[in-house]
Residue frames relative to the residue before (quaternion, step in Angstrom):
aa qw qx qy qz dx dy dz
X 1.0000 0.0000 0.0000 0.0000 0.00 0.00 0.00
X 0.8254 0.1606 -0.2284 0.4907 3.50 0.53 -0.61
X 0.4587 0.5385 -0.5588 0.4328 3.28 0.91 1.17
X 0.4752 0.5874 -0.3294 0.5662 3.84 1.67 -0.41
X 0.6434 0.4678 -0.2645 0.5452 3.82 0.79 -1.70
X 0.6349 0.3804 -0.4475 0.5019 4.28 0.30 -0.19
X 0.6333 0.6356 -0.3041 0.3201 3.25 0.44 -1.45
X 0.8108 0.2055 -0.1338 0.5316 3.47 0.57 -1.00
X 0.1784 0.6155 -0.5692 0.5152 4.00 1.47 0.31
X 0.7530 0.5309 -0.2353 0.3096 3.56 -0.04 -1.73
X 0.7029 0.5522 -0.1480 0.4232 3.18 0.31 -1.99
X 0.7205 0.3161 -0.3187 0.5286 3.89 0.74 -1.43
X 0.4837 0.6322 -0.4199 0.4358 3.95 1.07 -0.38
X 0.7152 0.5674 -0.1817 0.3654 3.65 0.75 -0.77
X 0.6202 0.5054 -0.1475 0.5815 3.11 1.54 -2.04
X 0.6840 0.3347 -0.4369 0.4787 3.75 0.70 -0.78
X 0.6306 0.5499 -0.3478 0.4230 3.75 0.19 -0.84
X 0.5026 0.6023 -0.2997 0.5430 4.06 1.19 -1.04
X 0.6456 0.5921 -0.3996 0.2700 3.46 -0.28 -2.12
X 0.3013 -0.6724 0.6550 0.1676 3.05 -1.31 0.81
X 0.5514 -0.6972 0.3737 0.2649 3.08 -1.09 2.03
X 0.4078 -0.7054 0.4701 0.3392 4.07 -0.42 1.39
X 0.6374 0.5329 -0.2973 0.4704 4.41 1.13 -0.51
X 0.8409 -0.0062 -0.1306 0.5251 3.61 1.05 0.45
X 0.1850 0.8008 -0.5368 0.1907 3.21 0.73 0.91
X 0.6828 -0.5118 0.3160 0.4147 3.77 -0.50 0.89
X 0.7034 -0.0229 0.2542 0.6634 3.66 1.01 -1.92
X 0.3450 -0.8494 0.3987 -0.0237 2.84 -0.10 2.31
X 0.3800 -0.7946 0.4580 0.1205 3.34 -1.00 0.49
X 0.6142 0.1434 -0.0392 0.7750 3.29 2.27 -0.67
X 0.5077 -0.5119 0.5530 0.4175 3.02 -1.78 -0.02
X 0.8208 -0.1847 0.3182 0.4370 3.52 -1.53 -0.04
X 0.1991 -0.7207 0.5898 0.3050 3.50 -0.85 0.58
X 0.8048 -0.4367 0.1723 0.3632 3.63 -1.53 0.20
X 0.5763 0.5339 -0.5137 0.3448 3.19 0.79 -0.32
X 0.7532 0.3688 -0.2415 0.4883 3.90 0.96 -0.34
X 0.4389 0.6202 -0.4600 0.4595 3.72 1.44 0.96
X 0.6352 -0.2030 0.2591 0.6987 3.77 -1.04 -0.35
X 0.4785 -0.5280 0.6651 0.2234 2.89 -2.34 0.49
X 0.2360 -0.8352 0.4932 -0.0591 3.19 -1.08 1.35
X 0.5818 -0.4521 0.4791 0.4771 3.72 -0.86 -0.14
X 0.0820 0.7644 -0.6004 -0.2203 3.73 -0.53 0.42
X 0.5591 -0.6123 0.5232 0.1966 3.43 -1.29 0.69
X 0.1901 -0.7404 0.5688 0.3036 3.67 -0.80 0.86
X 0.7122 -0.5013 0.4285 0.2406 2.82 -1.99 1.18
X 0.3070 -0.6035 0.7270 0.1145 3.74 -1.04 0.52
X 0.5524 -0.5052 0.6403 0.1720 3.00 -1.79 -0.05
X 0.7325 0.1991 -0.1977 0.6202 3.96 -0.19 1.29
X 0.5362 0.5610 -0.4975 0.3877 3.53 1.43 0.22
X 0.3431 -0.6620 0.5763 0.3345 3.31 -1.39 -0.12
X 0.7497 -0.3491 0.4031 0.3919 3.36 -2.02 0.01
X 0.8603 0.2404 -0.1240 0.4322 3.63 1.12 -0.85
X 0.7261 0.0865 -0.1123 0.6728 3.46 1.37 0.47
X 0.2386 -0.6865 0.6190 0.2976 3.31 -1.55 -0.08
X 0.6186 -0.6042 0.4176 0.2790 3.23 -1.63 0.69
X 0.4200 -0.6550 0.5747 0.2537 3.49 -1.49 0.88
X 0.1873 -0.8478 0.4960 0.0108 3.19 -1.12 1.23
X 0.6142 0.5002 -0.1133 0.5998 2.96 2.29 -0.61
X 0.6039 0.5658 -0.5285 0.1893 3.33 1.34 -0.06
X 0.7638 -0.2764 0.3407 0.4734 4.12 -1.69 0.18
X 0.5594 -0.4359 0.5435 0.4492 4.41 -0.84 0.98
X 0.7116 0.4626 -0.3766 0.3713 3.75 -0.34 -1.98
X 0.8296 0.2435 -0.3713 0.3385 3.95 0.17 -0.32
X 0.4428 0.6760 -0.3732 0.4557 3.27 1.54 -0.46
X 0.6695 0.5768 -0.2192 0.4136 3.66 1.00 -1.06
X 0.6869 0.6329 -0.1538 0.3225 3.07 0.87 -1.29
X 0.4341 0.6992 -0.3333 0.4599 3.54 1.44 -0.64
X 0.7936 0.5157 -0.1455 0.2884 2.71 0.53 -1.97
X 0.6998 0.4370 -0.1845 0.5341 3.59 1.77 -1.19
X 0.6828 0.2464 -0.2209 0.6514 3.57 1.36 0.03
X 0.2629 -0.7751 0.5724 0.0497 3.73 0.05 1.15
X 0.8160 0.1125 -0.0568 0.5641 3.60 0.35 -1.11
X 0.7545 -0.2627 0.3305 0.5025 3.30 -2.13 0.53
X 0.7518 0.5102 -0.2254 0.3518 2.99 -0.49 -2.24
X 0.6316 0.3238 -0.4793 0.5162 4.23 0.35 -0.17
X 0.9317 0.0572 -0.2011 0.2971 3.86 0.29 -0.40
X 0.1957 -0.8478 0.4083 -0.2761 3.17 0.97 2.03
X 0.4102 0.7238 -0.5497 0.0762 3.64 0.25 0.58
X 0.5340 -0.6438 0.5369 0.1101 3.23 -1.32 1.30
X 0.2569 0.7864 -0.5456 0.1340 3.64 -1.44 1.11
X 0.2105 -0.8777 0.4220 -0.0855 2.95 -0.64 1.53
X 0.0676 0.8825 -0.4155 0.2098 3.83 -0.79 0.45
X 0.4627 -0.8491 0.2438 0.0738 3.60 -0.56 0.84
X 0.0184 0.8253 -0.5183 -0.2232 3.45 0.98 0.20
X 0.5015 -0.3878 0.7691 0.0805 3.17 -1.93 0.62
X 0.0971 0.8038 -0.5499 0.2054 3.75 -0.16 1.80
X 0.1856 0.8595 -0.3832 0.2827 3.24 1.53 0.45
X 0.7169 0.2400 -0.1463 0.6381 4.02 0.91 -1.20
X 0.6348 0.5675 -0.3355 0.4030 3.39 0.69 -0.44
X 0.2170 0.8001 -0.1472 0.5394 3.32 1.95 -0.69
X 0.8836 0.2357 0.1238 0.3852 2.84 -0.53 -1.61
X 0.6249 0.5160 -0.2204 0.5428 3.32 1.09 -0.58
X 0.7523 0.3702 -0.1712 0.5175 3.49 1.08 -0.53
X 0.6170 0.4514 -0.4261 0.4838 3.10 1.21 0.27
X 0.4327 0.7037 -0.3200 0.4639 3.32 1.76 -0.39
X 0.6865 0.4620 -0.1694 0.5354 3.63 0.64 -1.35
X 0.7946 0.3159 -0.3385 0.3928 3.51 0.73 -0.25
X 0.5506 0.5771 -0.3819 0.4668 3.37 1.37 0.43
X 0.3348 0.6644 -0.3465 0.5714 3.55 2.11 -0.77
X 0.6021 -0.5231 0.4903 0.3515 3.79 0.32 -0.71
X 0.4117 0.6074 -0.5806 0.3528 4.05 1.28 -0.60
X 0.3955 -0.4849 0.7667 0.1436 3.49 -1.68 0.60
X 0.9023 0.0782 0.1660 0.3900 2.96 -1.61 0.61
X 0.2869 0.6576 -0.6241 0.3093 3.97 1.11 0.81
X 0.2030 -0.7858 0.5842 -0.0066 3.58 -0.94 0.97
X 0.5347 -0.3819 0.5946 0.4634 3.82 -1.60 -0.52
X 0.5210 0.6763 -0.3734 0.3629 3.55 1.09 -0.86
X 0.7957 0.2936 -0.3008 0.4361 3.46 0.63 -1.26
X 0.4937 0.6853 -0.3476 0.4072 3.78 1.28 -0.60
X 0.6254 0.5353 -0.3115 0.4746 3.80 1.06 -1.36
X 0.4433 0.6797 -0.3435 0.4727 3.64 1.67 -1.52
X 0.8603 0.2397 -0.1793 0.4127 3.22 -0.74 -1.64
X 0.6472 0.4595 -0.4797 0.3739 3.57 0.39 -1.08
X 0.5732 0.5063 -0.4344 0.4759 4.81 0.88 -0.51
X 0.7679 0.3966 -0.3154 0.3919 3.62 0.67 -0.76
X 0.5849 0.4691 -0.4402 0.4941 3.45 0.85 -0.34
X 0.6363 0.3837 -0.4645 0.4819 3.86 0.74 -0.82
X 0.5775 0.4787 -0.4941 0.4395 4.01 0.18 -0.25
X 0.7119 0.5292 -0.2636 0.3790 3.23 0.50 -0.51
X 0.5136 0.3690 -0.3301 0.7008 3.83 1.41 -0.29
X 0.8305 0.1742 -0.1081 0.5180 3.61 0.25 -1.64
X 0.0905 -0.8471 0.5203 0.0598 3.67 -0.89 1.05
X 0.4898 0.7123 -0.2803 0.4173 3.19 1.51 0.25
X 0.6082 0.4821 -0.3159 0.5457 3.32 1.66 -0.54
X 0.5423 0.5414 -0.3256 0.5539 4.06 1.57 0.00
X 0.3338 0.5954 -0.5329 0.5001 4.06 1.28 0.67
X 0.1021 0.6920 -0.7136 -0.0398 2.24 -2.20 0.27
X 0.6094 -0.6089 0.4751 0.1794 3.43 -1.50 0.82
X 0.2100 0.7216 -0.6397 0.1612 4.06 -0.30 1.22
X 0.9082 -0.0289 0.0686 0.4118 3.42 -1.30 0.87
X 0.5536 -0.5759 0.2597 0.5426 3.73 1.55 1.66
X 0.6409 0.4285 -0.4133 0.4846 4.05 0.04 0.45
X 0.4117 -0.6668 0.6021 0.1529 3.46 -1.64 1.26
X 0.0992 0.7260 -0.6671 0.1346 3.52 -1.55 1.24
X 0.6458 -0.6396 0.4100 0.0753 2.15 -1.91 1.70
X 0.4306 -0.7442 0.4026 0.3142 3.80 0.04 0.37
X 0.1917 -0.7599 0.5017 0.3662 3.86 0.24 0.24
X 0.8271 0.2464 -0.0484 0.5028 4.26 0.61 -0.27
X 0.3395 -0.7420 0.5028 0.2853 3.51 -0.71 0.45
X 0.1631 -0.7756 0.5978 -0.1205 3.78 -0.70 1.13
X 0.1854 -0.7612 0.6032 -0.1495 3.41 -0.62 1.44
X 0.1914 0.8421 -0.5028 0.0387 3.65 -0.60 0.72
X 0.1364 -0.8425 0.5154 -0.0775 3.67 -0.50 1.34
X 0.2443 -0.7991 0.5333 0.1317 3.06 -0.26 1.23
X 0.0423 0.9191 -0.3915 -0.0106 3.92 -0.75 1.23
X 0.2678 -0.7881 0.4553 0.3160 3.45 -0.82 -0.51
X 0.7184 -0.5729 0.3424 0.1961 2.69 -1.50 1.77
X 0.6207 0.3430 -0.0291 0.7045 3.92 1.44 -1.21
X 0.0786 -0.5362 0.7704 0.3358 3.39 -1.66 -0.36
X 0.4400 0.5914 -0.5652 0.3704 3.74 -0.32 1.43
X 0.7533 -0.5670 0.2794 0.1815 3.11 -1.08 0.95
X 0.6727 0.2241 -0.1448 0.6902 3.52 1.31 -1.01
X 0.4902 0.6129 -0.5441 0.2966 4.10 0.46 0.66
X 0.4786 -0.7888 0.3030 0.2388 3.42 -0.36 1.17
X 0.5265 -0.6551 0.4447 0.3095 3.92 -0.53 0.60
X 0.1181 -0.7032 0.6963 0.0822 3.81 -0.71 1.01
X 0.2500 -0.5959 0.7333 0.2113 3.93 -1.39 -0.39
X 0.1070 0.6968 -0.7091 -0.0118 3.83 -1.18 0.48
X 0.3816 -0.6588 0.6441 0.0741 3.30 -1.41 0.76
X 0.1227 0.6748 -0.7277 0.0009 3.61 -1.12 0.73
X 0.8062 -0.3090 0.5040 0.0226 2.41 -2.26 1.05
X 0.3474 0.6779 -0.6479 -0.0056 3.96 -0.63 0.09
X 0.2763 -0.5506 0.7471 0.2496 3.85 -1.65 -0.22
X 0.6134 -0.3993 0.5772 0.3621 3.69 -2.37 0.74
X 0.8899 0.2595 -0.1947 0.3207 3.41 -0.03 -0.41
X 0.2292 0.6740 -0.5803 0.3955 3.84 1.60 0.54
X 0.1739 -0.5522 0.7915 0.1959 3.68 -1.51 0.98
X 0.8585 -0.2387 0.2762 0.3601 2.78 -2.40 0.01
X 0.5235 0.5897 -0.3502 0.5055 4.01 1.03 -1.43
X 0.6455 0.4693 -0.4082 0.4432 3.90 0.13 -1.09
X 0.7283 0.6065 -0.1502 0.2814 3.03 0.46 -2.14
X 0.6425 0.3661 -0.2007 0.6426 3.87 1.38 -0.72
X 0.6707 0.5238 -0.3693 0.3734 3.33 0.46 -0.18
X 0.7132 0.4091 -0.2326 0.5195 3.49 0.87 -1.29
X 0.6080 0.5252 -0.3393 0.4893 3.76 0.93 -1.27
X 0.6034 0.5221 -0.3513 0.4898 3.94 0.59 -0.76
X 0.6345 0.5109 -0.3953 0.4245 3.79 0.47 -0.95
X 0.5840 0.6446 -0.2736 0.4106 3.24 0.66 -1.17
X 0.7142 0.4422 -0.2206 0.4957 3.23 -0.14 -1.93
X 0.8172 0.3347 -0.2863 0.3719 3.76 -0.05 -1.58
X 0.6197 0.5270 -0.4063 0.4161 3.50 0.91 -0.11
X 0.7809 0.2879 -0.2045 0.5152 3.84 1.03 0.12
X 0.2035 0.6949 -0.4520 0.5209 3.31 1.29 1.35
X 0.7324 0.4399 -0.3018 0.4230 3.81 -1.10 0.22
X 0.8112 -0.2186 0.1842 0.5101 3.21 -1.55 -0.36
X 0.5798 -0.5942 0.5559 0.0417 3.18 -1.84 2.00
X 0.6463 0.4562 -0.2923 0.5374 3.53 1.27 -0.06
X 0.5460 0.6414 -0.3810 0.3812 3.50 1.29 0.04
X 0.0868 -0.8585 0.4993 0.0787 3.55 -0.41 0.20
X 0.0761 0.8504 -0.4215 -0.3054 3.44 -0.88 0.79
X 0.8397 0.0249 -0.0530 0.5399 3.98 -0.86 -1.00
X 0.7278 0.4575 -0.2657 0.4364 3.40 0.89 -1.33
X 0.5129 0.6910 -0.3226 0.3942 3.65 1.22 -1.14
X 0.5935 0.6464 -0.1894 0.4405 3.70 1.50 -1.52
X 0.8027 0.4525 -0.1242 0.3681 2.87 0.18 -1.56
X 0.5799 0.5611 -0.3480 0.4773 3.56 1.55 -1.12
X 0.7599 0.4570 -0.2580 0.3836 3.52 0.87 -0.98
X 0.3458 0.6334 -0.4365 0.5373 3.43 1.57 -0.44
X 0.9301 -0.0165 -0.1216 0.3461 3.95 -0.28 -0.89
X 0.6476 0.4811 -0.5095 0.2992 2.88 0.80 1.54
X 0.1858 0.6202 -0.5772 0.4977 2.81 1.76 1.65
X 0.6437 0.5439 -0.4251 0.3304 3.75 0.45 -0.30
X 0.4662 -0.6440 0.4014 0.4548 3.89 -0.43 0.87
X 0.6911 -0.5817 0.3052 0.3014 3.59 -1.28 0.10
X 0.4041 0.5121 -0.4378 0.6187 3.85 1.86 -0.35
X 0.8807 0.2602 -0.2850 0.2746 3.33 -0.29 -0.93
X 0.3981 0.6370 -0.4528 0.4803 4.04 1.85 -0.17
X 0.5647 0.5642 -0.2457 0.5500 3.68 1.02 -0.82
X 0.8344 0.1796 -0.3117 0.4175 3.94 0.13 -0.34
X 0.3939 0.7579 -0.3685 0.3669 3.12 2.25 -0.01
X 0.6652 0.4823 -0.2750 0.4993 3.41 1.05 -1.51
X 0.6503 0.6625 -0.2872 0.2360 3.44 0.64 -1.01
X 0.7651 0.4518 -0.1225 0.4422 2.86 1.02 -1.28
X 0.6301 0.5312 -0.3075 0.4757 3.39 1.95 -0.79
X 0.3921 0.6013 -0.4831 0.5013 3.50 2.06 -0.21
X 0.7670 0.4766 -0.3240 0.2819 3.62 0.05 -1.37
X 0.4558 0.7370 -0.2339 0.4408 3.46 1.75 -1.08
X 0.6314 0.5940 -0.2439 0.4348 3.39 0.82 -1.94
X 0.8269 0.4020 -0.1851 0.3469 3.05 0.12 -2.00
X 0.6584 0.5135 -0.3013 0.4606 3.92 0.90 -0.35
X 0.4299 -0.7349 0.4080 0.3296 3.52 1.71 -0.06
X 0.4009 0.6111 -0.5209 0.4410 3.85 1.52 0.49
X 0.3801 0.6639 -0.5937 0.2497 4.04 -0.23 -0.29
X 0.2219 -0.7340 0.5615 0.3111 3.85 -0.42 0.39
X 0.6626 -0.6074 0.3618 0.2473 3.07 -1.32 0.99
X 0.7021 0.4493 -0.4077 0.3727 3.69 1.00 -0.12
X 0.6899 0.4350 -0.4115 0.4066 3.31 1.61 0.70
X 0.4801 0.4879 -0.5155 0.5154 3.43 1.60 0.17
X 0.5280 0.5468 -0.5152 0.3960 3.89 0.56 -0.03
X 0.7505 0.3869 -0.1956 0.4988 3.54 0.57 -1.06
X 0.6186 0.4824 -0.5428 0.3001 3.97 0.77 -0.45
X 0.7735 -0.3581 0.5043 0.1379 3.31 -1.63 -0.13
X 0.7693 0.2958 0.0296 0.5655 2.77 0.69 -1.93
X 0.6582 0.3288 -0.3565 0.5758 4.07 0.60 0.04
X 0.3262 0.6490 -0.6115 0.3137 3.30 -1.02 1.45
X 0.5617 -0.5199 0.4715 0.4381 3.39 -1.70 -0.63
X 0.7539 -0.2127 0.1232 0.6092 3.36 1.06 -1.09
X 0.3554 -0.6662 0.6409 0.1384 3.53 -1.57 0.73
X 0.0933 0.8495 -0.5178 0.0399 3.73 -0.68 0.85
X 0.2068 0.8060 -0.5528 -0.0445 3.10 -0.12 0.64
X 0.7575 -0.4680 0.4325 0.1415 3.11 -2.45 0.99
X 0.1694 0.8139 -0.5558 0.0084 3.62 -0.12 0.45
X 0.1456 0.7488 -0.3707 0.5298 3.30 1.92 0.80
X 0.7582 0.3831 -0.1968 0.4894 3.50 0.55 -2.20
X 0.4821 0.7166 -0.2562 0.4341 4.16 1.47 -0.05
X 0.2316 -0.6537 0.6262 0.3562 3.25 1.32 -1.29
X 0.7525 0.3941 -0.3591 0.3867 4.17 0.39 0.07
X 0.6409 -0.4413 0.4326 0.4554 3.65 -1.46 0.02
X 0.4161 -0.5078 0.5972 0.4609 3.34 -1.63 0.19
X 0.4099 -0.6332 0.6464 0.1148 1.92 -3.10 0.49
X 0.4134 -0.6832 0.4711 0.3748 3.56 -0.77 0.02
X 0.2306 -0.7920 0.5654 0.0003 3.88 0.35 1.70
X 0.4808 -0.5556 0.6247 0.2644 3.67 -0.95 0.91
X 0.2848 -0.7190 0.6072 0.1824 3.04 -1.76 0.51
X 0.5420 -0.7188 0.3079 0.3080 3.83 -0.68 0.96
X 0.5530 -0.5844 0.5593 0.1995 3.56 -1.13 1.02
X 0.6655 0.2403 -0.3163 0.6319 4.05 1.03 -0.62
X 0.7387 0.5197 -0.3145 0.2921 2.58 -1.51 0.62
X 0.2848 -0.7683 0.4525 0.3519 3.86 -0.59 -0.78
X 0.4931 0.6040 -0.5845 0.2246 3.89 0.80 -0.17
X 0.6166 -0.6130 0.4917 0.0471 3.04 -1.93 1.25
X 0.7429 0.2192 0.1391 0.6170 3.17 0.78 -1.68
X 0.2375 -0.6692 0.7028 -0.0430 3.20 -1.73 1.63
X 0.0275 -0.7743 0.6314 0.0320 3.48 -0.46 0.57
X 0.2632 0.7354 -0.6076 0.1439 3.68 -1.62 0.99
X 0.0980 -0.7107 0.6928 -0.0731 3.17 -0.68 1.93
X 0.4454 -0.6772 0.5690 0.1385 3.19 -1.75 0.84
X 0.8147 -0.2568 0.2161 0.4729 3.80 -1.52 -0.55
X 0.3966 -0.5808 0.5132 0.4918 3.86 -0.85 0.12
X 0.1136 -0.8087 0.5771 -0.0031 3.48 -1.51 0.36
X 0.6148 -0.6553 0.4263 0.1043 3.31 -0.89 1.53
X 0.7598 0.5615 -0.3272 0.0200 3.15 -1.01 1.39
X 0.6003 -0.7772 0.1582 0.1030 2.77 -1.65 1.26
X 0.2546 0.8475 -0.4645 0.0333 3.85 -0.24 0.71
X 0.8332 -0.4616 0.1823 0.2439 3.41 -1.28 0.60
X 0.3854 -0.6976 0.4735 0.3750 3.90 -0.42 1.11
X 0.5918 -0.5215 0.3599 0.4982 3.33 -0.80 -1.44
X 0.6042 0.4699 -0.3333 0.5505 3.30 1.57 0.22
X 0.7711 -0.4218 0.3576 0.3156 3.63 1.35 1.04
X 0.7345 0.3636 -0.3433 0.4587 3.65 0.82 -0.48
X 0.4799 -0.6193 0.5547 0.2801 3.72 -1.20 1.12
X 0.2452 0.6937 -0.6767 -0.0263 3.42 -1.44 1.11
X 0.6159 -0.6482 0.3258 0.3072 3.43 -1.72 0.57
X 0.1398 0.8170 -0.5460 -0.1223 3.21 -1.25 0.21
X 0.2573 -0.7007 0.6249 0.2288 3.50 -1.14 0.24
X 0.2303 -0.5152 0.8253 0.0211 2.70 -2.38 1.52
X 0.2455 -0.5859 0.7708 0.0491 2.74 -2.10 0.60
X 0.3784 -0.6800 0.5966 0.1960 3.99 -0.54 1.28
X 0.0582 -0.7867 0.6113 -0.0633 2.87 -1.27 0.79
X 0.0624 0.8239 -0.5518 0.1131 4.06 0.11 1.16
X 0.2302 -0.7919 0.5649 -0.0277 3.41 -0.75 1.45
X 0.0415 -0.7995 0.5945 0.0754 3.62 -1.06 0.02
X 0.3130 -0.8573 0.4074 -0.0321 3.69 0.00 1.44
X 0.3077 -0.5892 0.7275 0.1702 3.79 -0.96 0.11
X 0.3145 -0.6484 0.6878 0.0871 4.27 0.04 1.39
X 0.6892 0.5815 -0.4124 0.1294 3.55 -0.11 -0.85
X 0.5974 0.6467 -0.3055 0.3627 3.34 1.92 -1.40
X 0.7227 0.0007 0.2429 0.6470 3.56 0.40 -1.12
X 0.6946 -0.5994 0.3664 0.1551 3.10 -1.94 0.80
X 0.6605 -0.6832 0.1542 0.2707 3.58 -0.45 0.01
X 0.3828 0.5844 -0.3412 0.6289 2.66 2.41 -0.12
X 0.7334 0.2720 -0.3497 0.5156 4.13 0.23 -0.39
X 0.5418 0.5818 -0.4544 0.4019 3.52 0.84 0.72
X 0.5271 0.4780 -0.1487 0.6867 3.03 1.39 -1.48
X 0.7525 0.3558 -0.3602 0.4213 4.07 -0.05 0.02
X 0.7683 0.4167 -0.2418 0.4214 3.47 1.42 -0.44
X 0.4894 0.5468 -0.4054 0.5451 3.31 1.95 0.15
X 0.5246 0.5615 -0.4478 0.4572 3.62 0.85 -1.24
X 0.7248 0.5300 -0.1619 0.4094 3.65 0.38 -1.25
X 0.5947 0.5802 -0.0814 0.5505 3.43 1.03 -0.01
X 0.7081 0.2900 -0.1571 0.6244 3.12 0.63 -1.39
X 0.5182 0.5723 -0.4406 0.4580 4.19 0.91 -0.85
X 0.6774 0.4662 -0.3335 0.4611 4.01 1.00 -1.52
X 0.6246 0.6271 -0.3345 0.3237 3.67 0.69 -0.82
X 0.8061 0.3360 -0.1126 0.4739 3.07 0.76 -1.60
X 0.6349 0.2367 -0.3062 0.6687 4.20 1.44 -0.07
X 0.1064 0.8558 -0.4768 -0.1702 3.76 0.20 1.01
X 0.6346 0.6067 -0.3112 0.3638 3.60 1.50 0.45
X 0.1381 0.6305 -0.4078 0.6459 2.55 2.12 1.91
X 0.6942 0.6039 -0.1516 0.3610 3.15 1.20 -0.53
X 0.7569 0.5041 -0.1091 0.4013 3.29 1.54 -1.18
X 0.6948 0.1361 -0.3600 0.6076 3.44 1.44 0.60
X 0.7400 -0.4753 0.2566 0.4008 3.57 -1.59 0.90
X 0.5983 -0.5089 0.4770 0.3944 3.71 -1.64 0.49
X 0.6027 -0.5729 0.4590 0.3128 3.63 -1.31 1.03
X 0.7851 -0.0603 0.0082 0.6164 3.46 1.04 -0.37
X 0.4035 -0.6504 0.6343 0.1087 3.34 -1.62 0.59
X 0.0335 0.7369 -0.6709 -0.0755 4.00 -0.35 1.12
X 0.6267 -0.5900 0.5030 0.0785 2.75 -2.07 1.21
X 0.4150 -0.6048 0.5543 0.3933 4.00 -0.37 0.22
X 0.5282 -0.5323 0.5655 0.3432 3.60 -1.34 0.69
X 0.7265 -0.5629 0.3854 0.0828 3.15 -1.54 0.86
């Protein structure tokens, strides 16, 4: 056993020391992380904080407890679904693509319309590490894509960067870098693309005490930050488009490694027609929308207040195009 427990001491010594650096990787996978975004208040570090949030000391016993009776995502999984009304939003996005946006989407609207609601509601930007609640220090978005839209093109993952106070303009701008920077040749490969291949040179007994040990790593808040920058699985939310498929959304599990909270998946737009109040039949279009949560962060009434809030940004997205009158702070 503690010839396995060195062995992979080593190996994760290597992969961090390996990792392509996520601030200058050749063919980026994210934008810039925060330390090279607007300059910001930083927050001194406490004791029991992590590299990627600090701990809630003020939050209510009943959630503080709860970790402890739900240990892993998968115990407090709660599933939620709903319909947006994409009708101005629609329209708005066909607007932006005459403006000249490339490739402006619902995608970037769903974007801005989560960061502005983090930005009223910061509690839905927590997360759950090592049975304790934390405040995220940055908003982090992660979208797993393809390099092709074809069937045998291989799946890549990029991570952006947002701020409380990015409008929609920010929001297409940074998300676009990303995306256009992992386009092209299927043989290309970026930071995250590296790093996958980096530990699956390790045989498969020991890839197994690899994960473990980066599990045990995670949970003590020791992981170096240039691999929670690159993971997948350590973010605010993951959302993916099953619209860009041609099919309805699913409800996608959320990942035991790691810390993201919040699964996002919206599906194809869809026609339809129903009555004004004066009787006369007009069209409109929804876009489904099915979510899958981590209960532990906050309660269900500031869930239910930060979707309502959301769905209000979705459906008036030129609510979107200048910054939020104000930016709240997470409780302490």
């Amino acid at each position: 056993m503690v010839f396995f427990m060195n062995r992979e001491a080593e190996k994760v010594k290597e992969i961090t020391e390996n990792a392509p650096d996520p601030g200058h990787s050749e063919n980026e996978n994210q934008t810039p992380p925060p330390e090279s975004a607007k300059p910001k208040e930083k927050r001194k570090r406490r004791f029991g904080d992590r590299k990627d949030g600090y701990r809630l000391r003020t939050i209510n016993v009943m959630n503080k407890f709860m970790p402890y009776v739900m240990p892993m995502r998968c115990d407090a999984c709660n599933t939620f679904a709903d319909e947006l009304d994409v009708t101005n939003a629609d329209r708005f996005v066909k607007s932006q693509i005459r403006e000249g946006k490339k490739n402006f989407s619902i995608l970037h609207v769903i974007l801005a319309a989560y960061v502005r609601s983090v930005a009223k509601y910061p509690g839905i930007n927590r997360f759950v590490s090592g049975q304790k609640i934390y405040a995220r220090n940055d908003i982090q978005v992660v979208m797993v894509v393809k390099k092709k839209m074809s069937v045998s093109s291989p799946d890549t993952c990029i991570k952006v960067w947002f701020e409380p106070d990015d409008t929609i303009d920010d929001i297409y701008e940074k998300f676009n870098r990303a995306v256009e920077s992992n386009k092209g040749d299927e043989s290309s490969e970026n930071s995250f693309d590296k790093l996958n291949k980096i530990l699956c040179y390790i045989p498969g007994l020991l890839l197994r005490w690899t994960v473990k040990l980066l599990s045990a790593m995670d949970y003590w808040g020791l992981l170096p930050k240039k691999l929670t920058d690159l993971s997948p699985f350590h973010g605010s939310m993951i959302i993916t488009s099953m619209g860009s498929l041609g099919i309805k959304p699913i409800y996608h599990h959320i990942y035991n490694f790691g810390n993201l909270p919040i699964f996002f998946s919206y599906g194809i737009k869809r026609h339809v027609h129903i009555k004004d109040r004066d009787g006369n039949f007009i069209s409109k279009k929804y876009v489904d929308l099915k979510v899958v949560t981590d209960e532990r962060i906050c309660d269900g009434y500031y869930y239910a207040s930060a979707f309502k809030y959301l769905k209000k940004h979705i459906e008036n997205p030129v609510l979107l195009t200048t910054p939020p009158d104000e930016v709240v702070r997470d409780i302490d």
